[in-house]
N, C-alpha and C positions, 0 to 999 in steps of 0.2 A: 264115264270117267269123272264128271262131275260132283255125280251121283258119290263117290267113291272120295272124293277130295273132300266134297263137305261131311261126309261121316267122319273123316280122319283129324278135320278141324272141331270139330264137334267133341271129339271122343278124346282131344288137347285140351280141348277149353276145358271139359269137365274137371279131367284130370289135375288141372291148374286149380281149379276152385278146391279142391278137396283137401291139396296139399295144403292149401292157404290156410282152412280150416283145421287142417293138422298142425299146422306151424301154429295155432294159437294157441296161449297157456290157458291152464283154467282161468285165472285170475282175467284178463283179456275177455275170455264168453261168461263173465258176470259181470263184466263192466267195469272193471278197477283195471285202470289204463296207470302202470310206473313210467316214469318221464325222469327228466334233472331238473335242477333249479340252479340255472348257470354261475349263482355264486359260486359253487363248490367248486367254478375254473377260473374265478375271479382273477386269481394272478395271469391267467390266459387271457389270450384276445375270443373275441366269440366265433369267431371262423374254427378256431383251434378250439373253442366247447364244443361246437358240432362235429370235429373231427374225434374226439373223445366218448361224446354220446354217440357218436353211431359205432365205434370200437364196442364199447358196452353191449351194444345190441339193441339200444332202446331208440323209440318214436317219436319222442313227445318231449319238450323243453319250457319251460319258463325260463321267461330271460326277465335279468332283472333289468332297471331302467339305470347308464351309465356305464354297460360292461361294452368296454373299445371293443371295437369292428374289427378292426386289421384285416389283413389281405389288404384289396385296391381301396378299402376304405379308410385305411390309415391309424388315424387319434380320434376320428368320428365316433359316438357315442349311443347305444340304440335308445331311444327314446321317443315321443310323441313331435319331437321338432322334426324326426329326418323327412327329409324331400318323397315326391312320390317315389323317383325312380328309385333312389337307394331304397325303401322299402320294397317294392318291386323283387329286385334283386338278392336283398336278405331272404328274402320269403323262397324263391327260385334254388336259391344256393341252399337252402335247409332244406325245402321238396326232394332237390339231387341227393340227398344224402337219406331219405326216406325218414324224416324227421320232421314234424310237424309244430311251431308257434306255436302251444298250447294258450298261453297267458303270457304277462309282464307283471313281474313285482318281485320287491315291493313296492307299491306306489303310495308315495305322504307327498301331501301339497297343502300349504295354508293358503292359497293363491284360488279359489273358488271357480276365478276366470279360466282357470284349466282342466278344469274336469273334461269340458264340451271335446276338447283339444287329445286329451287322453280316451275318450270314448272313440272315438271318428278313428285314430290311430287303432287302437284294437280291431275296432271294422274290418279297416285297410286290410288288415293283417292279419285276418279269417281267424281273430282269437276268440275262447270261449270265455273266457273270465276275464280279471283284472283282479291280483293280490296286493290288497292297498292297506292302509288306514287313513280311512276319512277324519277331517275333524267333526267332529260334534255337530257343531254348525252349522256343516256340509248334509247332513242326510236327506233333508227334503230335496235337495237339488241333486245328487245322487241317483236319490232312485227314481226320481222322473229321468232321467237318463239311463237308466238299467232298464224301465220299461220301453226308451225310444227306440236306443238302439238293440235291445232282446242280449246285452253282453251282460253276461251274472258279475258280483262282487263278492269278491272271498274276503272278507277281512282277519287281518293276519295277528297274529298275539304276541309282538315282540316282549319281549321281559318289563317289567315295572323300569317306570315312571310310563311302559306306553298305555295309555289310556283301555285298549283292548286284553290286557295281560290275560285277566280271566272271564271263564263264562258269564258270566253273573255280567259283567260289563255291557260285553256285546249286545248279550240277548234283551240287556233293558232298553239299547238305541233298534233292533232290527225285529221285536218280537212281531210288533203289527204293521211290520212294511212286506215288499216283494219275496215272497219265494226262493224268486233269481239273490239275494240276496242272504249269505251265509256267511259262514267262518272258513279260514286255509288257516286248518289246525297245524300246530308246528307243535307237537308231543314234547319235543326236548325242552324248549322252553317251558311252558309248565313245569315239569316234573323241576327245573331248574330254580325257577320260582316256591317250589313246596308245595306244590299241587300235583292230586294224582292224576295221571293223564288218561287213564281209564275210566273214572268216572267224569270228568272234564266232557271226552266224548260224549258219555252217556248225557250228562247236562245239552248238551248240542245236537240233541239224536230231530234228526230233519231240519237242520241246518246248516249242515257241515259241505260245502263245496269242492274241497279240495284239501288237500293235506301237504305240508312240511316234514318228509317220513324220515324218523331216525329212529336211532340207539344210541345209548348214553352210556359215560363211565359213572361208576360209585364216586359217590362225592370223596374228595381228597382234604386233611389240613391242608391249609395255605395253597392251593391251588386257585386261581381265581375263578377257574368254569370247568364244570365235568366235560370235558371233548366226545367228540362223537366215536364209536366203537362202529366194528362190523358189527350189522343187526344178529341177532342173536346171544350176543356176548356180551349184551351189557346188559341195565338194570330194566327198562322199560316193558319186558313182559312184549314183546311183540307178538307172538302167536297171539295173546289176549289180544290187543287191541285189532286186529284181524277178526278175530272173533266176534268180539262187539260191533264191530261194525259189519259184518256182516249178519250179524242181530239185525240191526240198523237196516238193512237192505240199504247199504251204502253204494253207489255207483259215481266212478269222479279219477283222477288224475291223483297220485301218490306222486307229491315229485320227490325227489330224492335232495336233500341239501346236506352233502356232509363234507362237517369244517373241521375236518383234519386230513394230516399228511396233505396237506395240499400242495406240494410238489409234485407228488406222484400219487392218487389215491385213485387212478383206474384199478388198482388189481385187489383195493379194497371194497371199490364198489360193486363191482364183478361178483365180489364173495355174497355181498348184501342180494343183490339182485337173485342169486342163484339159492339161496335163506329163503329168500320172498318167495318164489318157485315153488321149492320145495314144502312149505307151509303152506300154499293155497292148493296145491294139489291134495295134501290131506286135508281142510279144515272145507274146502268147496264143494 
């Protein structure tokens, strides 16, 4: 009987593992893990982001630093202050929901005294990166902390005046520091900027950490910004940059930031996600 029980758990388990590996997309068994980047529920609290990212279907989150907690945490803010326990408990409450802290950002601090503060906090909080912009000033004491604590830095390319905007920037402050230490390409910006975001990549190829994944509208008169599209439908060439980066033997976290309809834009992110699918299943 035994004999008979343990074949029957045996021949579960397997069975369990196989599905799991059915359940995976291509994109997934090369290493390019899609997530959110909790601005995109900004006007939500982040109980209600992770209520949203696990409706989507996805795993993996960047939380930016300042998006209210709600539920029992109130007007609380996530960021490198909160207490153990509330970290603790954010972590637990996103685990429940089979979603995992990827990162936090974006992170800017002129306050140097905070980096150490912000490194410890990522620890806590089994993240893999940190999407910042460092000042200038800041690099050597940075990446002695990216080698302390082994947490990579994605530096992020907000639009001009941010010191990061293009390649050429980054790469003159990070060419001869850590590995651990890249770009979280944000494609819309650029192209926003007047930069093509294809070869941008390319300019970044083995540096690139993490991504800000969108699609863009055609520039408008008198609009002040091209708004983000379902991917596919706008201008940005997504199957290319897919392409390229899998030139690149890119592996890393796509998170998703899209700044529109943001009232309601699960069922346009839904569409993106299912784009994403769909195109790595051919191009992998």
């Amino acid at each position: 009987m035994k004999t008979l029980i343990f074949k029957y758990l045996a021949f579960l388990f397997v069975g369990f593992l196989t599905l799991s590996v059915q359940a995976q997309t291509k994109a997934e068994k090369n290493g390019w893990w899609l997530g959110m980047q909790s601005y995109t529920f900004h006007k939500f609290t982040l109980v209600e982001a992770l209520d949203k990212t696990q409706q989507i279907g996805l795993n993996y989150i960047e939380v930016y630093p300042g998006h209210k907690l709600g539920g029992k945490w109130g007007d609380q803010v996530f960021g490198a202050q909160l207490d153990k326990k509330t970290q603790t408990e954010i972590k637990s409450l996103a685990n429940s929901k089979g979603i995992k802290i990827v990162a936090m950002g974006v992170v800017v601090t002129e306050k140097p005294g905070e980096w150490e503060q912000i490194f410890r906090f990522a620890k806590d909080m089994g993240m893999e990166y940190i999407s910042c912009e460092p000042a200038i000033a800041d690099w050597d004491l940075v990446e002695k902390l990216v080698k302390q604590y082994g947490i990579k830095i994605s530096v992020h390319n907000h639009p001009q005046p941010s010191t990061y905007w293009k390649p050429e920037n980054l790469l003159k402050e990070i060419s001869n520091r850590s590995k651990l230490i890249g770009s979280s390409a944000d494609v819309g910006h650029w192209r926003r900027n007047g930069l093509n975001q294809i070869e941008c990549l390319k300019k970044l190829e083995g540096r690139i950490i993490s991504l800000h994944f969108k699609d863009i509208a055609p520039k408008v008169e008198g609009e002040k910004e091209q708004h983000d599209v379902i991917w596919g439908k706008g201008i940005l060439d997504v199957k290319g940059m897919l392409l390229e980066l899998k030139r690149q033997n890119f592996k890393g976290v796509f998170a998703i930031e899209y700044e529109y309809n943001w009232d309601n834009s699960v069922p346009d992110i839904k569409e993106c996600v299912s784009y994403f699918n769909q195109v790595t299943d051919q191009i992998l």
